[in-house]
Structure formats: structure tokens, C-alpha cells
N, C-alpha and C positions, 0 to 999 in steps of 0.2 A: 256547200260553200263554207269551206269549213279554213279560216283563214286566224282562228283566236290566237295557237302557237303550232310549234313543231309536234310540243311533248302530246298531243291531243292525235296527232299518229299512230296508226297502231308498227309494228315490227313487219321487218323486210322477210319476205319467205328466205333467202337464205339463211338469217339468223336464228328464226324459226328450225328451222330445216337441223344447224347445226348445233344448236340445245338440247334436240332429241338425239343425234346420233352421238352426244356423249352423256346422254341422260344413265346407260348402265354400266354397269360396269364398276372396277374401284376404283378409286385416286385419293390420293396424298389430300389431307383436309390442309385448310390455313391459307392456301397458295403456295403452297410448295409441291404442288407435284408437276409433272412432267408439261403438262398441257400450260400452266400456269409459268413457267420458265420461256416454254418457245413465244408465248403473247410477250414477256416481258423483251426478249431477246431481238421479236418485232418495234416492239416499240422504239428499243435502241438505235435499229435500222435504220427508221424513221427521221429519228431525231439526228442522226448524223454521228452519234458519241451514247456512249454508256450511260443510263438514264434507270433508276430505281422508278419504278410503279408501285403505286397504293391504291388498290380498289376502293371504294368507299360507296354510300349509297345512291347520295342525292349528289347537286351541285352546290347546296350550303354546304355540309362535311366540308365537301373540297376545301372551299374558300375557308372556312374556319381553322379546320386542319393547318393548313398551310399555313395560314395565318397563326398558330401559337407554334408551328415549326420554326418560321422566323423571329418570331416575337419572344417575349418575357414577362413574367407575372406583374404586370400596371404596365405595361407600355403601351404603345403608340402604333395605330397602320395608319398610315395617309392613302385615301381612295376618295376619287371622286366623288363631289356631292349628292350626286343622282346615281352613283355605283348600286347594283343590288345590295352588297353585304353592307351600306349603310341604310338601304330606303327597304326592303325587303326582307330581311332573316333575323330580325327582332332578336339583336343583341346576341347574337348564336355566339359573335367572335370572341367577346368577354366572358362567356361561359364557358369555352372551349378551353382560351387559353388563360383563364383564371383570373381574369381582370382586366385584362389589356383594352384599349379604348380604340374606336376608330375618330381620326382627325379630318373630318369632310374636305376637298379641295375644290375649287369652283374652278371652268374652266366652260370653254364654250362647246356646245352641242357634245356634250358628255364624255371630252376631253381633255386630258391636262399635260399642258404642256412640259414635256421633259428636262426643258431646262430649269423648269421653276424646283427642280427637285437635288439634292445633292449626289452625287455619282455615286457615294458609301454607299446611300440605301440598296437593302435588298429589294427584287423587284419580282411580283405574283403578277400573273396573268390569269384573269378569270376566261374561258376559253369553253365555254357552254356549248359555242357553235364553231368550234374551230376547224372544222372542215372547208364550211363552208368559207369563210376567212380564206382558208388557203386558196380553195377555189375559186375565189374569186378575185385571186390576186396571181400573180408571176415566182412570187418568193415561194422554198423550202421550207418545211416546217422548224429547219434548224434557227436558215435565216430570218424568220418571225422570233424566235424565240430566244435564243442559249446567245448566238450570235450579234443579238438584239441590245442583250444585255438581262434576261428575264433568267431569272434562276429556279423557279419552279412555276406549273402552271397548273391548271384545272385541268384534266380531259374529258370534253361531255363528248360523248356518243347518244344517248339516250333519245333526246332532241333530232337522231338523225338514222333513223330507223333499226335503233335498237330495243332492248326491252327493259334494261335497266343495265347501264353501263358507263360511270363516272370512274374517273383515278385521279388521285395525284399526282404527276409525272416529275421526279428530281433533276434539275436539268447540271446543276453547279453541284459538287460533289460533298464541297464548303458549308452546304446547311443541310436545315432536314433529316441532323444523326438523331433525333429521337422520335420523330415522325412514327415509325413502326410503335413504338410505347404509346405514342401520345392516342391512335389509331384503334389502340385497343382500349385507353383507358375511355374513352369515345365510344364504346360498343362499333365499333365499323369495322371490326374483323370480320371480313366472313368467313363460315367455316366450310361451306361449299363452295369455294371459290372459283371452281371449272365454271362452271355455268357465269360466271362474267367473264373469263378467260374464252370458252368456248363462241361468245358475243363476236369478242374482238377480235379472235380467228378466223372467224367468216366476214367480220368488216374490214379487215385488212386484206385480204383476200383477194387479187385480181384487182385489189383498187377500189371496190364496192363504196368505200367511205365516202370517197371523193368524186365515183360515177351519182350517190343518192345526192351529195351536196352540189353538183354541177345541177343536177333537175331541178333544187328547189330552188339556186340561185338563178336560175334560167325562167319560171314558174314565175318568181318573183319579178324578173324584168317585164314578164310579159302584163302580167299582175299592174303593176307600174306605167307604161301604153297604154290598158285598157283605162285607167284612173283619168289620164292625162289628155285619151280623145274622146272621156265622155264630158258633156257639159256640165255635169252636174258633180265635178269635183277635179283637184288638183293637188300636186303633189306637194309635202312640205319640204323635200329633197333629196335629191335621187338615190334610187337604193344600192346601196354596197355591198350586199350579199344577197340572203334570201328573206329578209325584213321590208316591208313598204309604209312609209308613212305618208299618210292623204289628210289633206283638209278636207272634211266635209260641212254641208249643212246639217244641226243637229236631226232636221225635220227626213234629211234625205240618208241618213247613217239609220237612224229609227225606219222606214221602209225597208231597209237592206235587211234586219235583223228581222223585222215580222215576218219576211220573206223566207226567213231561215239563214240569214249570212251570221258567221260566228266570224267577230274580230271586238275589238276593245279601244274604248276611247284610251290617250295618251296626255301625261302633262306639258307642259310648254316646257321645253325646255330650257337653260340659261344659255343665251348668245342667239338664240330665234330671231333672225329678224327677216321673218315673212310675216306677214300681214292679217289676219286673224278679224272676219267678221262677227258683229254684235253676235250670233247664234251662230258661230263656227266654231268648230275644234278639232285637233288633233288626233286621229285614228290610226292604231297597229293592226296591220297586216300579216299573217308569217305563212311562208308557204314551205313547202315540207316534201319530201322526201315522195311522197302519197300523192302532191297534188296534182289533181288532173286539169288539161286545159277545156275541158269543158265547164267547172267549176268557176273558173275564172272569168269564160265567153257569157257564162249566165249572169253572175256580177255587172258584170260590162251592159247586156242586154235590160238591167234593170236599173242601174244608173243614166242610160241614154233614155227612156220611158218619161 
């Protein structure tokens, strides 16, 4: 019952599969060889319009990267107050881009609303789980994005059964010219760079991306029903991808984990306004690419107990 996060997955046999069959052989180091052009040339596909990619390792890189691509030495990014690159990556952004500060925004249930923001600004999209997002909505990845008004974005794969596969993706032409500099003064150049190219040619691939993120957002709703017809717990609001957030009793969230369920208490968020007992709180959920519905029926089978 393995529900802590995505990245706790292990890699899709085709990924697997397509890491070794360009395990030999030679190729162009840096990202420039052959293999590394057709992923980029997908990606543009994708996006609807001509889009530079930047490998990098994790999904801080990203966000930081990006963040001194648009920025300047002592400036400013405005991200939500609960955003990771403010609550999670211990100041990654000011080291990155050499000073630059992040200015928290508050906004309800870990959104902020766009008009509060000036149309100048440039606009990052942290996109960890951006498959799934897609899949679970009607729009194009363009129409999320470029079309949206977002000028560069994170790409996580990793989180969705890859084995290590982040970029930067340039979506506006207009920023991002030093990005490649900035990338290496970073150490995040890879020098084998097939082997995250090779990732994303079998995650693109017949659609693989968005077939692993339809399972987990599917997983997740089922995830979600079982929470909601057991008595012993309830949701804090409905899930929008493949993430479920439940109120639990702390007495009854502690049997689940001696049990063996791996999932993680959550903070309240700002604009919460559900109801929160003396000994209740907030629990993440993430179901993944992997998960199976047996994992979930047993969950269910021990919350109704």
C-alpha cells in the first residue's frame, strides 16, 4: 500500500527496455546527438510550436534554472506561499540565480489568482506532474501552457514512470537566451545525455505518458470512493488528478501505517474551510503509474475494520 508519492515507483518496462537498447553504441555527448534532437523535435510536437529543452536532474534544477533564466541578480519571483520553491528547496532559487529572492503570494487552496498579478510578468509553471494534469483535463498541452500565457515550464516525467527525467521546456522564444550558460554553470549538463533522451522516446511513444497518467489519475479516483464509503474517514476535496487528500483520525491514519500503508500527513492549507476534529488531520495520498487496485481494496478493507 504504497501511496507516500509517484517518485517511490519504480520505471515502466518500456523505459527500462529502451535505456538498454541504446545502452551501446556511440553518440554525440552534451545533447547533441541524433537521438537527443528527434526527443527535442517531439517535444515541439507536443507543444504545438518550436520549444528548446533543457535536461536537468531533479525538479528543483528546473524550478531554480528557470527561475534565474527569468530573473536577475537581487530580484524577485512571486510563487505562492505553500509553492515548493518557497516551502521545500531551501533557498536553491537565490543560489542559483545569485541572489534573487522569492516574494510568497497567499491565495486559497494553493492558488493565486491571476489577476492579482500584472500581465508584464513572466510566467513558470512548475509541472512535476504534468501528465497527469493534461489527463485529467480536455485541454492540449499547448493550451495549458504557451497559449495560457506561461513562457517556460518544468517537465517532470520521473514522478511518472520514468527513471530520471526532468527539462526545462522554453515555450516564448523572448526569454531563456542564457539558460544553456546558466545550466552548465549549475553542473546540470549532462554529458550522457541519450539515456534521458532515450527516457522520453519511449514515454512519448504511442502515448505511454499519458496512457501511465490516465492509470494513476484513475487509481486515484478509485483511491478517493474507497476513503469516502469507508466510515472511518473523508475527503478534504475531490481529487484533480492522481493526488487524494483525506481527513483522517490520527488514531486511525497510525493503524494504516503499522499496517504497512505509506502515505504522509499534510498542512492545512490557506482558504480550508472544511472542518478539522480535536485529533484529525490532513493526509496525502499519491497513486502512481504502478498502482494496483488491490492495494487500494486492502486500504479500504482496513479503514472499514
Amino acid at each position: 500500500m504504497f501511496f507516500a508519492s509517484d517518485n517511490w515507483a519504480g520505471v515502466h518496462p518500456d523505459i527500462s527496455a529502451n535505456l538498454s537498447r541504446h545502452a551501446a553504441g556511440i553518440a554525440t555527448a552534451y545533447g547533441d546527438g541524433d537521438l537527443d534532437r528527434a526527443v527535442y523535435r517531439r517535444f515541439s510536437e507536443i507543444f504545438e510550436r518550436e520549444v528548446q529543452v533543457f535536461f536537468v536532474a531533479t525538479g528543483t534544477a528546473a524550478n531554480a534554472l528557470s527561475m534565474a533564466a527569468l530573473n536577475r541578480i537581487g530580484g524577485i519571483a512571486l510563487c505562492h506561499s505553500e509553492a515548493h520553491m518557497n516551502v521545500d528547496e531551501f533557498g536553491a532559487m537565490g543560489f542559483y540565480t545569485g541572489g534573487a529572492r522569492v516574494a510568497p503570494v497567499p491565495g486559497p487552496l494553493g492558488r493565486i489568482n491571476p489577476q492579482a498579478l500584472d500581465k508584464a510578468i513572466k510566467r513558470y509553471s512548475q509541472d512535476a506532474r504534468f501528465a497527469n494534469a493534461i489527463a485529467a483535463t480536455s485541454v492540449t498541452p499547448a493550451e495549458m501552457t504557451w497559449k495560457s500565457g506561461v513562457d517556460l515550464i518544468s517537465f517532470g516525467a520521473t514522478k511518472n514512470g520514468c527513471w530520471m527525467a526532468d527539462a526545462v521546456v522554453i515555450l516564448n522564444p523572448d526569454v531563456g537566451k542564457d539558460l544553456r550558460l546558466l545550466r552548465q554553470r549549475a553542473g546540470q549538463t549532462f554529458s550522457k545525455a541519450r539515456f534521458i533522451s532515450a527516457q522520453f522516446e519511449a514515454y512519448f511513444a504511442d502515448n505511454l505518458w499519458l496512457r501511465m497518467a490516465r492509470h494513476a489519475n484513475a487509481m486515484a479516483a478509485h483511491l478517493a470512493e474507497t476513503i469516502e464509503d469507508a466510515p472511518a474517514g473523508r475527503l478534504a476535496w475531490l481529487p484533480q488528478a492522481n493526488e487524494v487528500f483525506a481527513i483522517l483520525d490520527r488514531a486511525i491514519a497510525e493503524k494504516l501505517q503499522a499496517a504497512g500503508a505509506k502515505f504522509y500527513e499534510w498542512g492545512v492549507p490557506q482558504g480550508f474551510d472544511g472542518h478539522l476534529g480535536d485529533n484529525e488531520a490532513i493526509y496525502r495520498f499519491v497513486a502512481s503509474f504502478a498502482t494496483a487496485t488491490e492495494e487500494i481494496d486492502r486500504l479500504g478493507r482496513l479503514l472499514s475494520e
